[in-house]
C-alpha positions in Angstrom: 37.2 40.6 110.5 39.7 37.9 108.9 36.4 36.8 106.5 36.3 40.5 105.1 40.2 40.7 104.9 40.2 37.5 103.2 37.5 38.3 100.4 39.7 41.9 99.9 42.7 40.1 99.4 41.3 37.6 97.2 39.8 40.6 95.1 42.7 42.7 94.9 44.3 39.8 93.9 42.2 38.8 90.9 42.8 42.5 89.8 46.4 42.0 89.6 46.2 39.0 87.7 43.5 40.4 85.1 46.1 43.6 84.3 48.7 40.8 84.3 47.0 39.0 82.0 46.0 42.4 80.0 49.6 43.4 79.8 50.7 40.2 78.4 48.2 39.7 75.6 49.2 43.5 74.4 52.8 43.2 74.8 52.7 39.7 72.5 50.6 41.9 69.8 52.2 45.0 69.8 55.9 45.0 71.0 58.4 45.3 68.4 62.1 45.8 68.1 63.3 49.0 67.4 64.3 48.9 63.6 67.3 49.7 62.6 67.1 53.0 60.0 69.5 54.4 57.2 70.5 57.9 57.9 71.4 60.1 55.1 70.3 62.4 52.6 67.2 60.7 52.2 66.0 61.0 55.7 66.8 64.6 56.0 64.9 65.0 52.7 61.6 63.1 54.2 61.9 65.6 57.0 62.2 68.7 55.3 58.8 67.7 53.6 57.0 67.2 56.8 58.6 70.0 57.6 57.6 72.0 54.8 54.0 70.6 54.8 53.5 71.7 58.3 54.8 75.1 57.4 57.3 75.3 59.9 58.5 78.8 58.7 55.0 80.0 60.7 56.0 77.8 63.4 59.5 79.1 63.5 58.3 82.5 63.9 55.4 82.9 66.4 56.2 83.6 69.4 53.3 82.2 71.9 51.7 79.7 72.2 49.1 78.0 74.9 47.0 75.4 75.4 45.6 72.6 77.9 46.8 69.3 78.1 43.8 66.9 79.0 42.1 69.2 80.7 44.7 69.3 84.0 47.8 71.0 82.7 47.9 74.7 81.1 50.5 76.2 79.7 51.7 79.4 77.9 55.0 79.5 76.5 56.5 82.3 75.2 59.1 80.4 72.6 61.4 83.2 71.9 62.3 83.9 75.7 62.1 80.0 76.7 59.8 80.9 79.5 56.4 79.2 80.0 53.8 79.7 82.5 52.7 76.0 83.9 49.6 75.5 86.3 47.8 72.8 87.5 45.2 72.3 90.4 46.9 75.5 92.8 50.2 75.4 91.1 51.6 78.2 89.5 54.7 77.7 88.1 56.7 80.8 85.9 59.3 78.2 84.4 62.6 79.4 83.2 64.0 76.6 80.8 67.0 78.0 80.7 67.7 78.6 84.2 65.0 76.5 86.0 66.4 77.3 89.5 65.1 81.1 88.7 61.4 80.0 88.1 58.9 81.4 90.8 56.4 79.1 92.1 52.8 80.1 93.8 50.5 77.7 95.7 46.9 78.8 96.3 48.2 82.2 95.8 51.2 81.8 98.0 54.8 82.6 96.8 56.8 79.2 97.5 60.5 78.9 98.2 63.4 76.5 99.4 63.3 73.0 98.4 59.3 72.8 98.0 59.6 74.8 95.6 62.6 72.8 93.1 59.8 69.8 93.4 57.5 72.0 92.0 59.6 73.5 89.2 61.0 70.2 88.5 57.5 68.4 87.8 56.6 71.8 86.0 59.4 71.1 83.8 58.5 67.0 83.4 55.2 68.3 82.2 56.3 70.4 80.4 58.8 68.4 78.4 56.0 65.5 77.8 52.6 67.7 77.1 54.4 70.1 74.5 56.0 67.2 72.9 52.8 65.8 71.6 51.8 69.3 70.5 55.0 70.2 68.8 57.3 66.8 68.4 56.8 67.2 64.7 58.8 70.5 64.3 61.5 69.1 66.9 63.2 66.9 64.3 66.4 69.0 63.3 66.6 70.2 67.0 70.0 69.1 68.4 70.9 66.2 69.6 68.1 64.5 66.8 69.4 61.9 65.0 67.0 61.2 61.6 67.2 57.8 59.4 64.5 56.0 57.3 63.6 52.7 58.6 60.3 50.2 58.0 58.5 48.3 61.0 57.7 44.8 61.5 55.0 45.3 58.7 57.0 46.4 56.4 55.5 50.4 56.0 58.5 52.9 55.9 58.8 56.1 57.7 61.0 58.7 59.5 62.9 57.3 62.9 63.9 60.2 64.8 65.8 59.3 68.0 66.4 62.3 71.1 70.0 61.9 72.0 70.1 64.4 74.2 67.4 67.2 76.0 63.6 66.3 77.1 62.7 64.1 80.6 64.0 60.6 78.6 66.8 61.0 76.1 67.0 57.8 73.7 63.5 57.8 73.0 62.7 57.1 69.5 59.7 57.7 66.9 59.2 56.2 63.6 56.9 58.6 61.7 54.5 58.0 59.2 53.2 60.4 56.7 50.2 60.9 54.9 50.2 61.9 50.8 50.4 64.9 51.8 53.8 65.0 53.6 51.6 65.5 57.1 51.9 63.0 59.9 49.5 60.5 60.6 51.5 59.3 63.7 54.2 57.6 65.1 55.5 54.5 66.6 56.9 54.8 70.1 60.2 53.4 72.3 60.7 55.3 75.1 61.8 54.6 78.3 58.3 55.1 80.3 56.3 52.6 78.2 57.6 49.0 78.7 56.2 47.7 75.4 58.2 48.7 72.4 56.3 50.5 69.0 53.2 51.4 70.1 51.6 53.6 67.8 50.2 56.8 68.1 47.8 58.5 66.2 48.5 62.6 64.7 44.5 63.4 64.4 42.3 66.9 64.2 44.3 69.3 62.6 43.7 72.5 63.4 46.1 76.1 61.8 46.1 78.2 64.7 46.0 82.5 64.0 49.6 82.4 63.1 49.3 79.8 60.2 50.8 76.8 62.2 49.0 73.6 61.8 48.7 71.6 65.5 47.4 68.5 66.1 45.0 68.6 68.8 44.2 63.9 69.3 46.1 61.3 69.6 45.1 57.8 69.8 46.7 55.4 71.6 45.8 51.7 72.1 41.4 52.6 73.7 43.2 56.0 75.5 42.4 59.4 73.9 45.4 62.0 74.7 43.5 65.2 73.6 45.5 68.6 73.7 42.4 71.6 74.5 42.3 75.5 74.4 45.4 75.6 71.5 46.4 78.7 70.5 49.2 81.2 69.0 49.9 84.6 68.8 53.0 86.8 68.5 
């Protein structure tokens, strides 16, 4: 028994030291500093073009949207009455993001109450806050509580540094946008609080305009993992 125990332990143990190892050789490549950006006329001015390019006035004005995050988490949010409907496995959850303590939760069909059902409604909301972000983090940067300032990164290529003062799972999180020629994000540069190595990037790929107009973007790359948003759609 000790023999078997011993060859576990030793194999478990190599594991460790490989993702050690892993960690280290990607945290000397990619962390970065957060920069330090110029807020200002001309910030708010590189915003309003992404803005503008992304046609936020569609955006602005529909009403639902839905989709699937990586095939485990669905949603459909009706914007106007900041309500959303989140499931996942057998997990219904009618979120009220207002008032989350009024959301209703179902499990395999079965109404859930008392304090089962404020862990549901409160990893409802986490999800929430994280999956719509990387469908909708683009239109998010004149929300309140967003500070906006041009900065450039270790390499020297400028963009838009939008840091979350306040609202979502992880206020202080910052992104440092990038833009193509036409004024539409490429993607973004991350320091957040869940990710221990600072500016990772972040790809904005497959742009698809939904049936109300609003362009979403539906990949992102980051480091060898694919974070792709499914089943995207819009209607008021």
């Amino acid at each position: 028994m000790k023999k078997p125990l011993k060859i576990l332990g030793k194999f478990i143990l190599g594991i460790l030291v490989t993702l050690l190892i892993l960690f280290a050789v990607v945290y000397l490549k990619y962390n970065e500093s957060l920069p330090q950006g110029s807020k200002g006329a001309e910030a708010d001015a590189m915003a309003t073009k992404m803005l503008t390019a992304l046609n936020y006035d569609a955006y602005k004005n529909t009403r639902y949207l839905s989709w699937t995050f990586r095939g485990d988490h669905h949603y459909v949010w009706d914007k106007d009455q900041y309500k959303v409907v989140v499931s996942w496995y057998d997990v219904k959850v009618n979120l009220n993001l207002k008032t989350p303590t009024t959301s209703t939760v179902m499990v395999d069909g079965k109404n859930i109450t008392s304090e089962e059902a404020s862990n549901y409604i409160e990893k409802a909301h986490s999800y929430f806050n994280n999956d719509s972000f990387w469908l909708v983090a683009p239109y998010k940067v004149f929300d309140e509580g967003v500070t906006r300032s041009i900065a450039s990164n270790a390499a020297g290529e400028k963009g838009l540094l939008v840091t979350y003062s306040s609202g979502g799972t992880t206020p202080g999180d910052s992104y440092l946008w990038f833009l193509d020629e036409n004024d539409r994000p490429k993607g973004y540069q991350m320091w957040v609080d869940i990710i221990p190595i600072g500016g990772l990037y972040a790809s904005w790929d497959n742009w698809q305009t939904t049936e109300t107009g609003v362009p979403l973007s539906s990949l992102h790359t980051l480091l060898i993992l694919d974070i792709d948003l499914q089943n995207i759609k819009t209607w008021n």
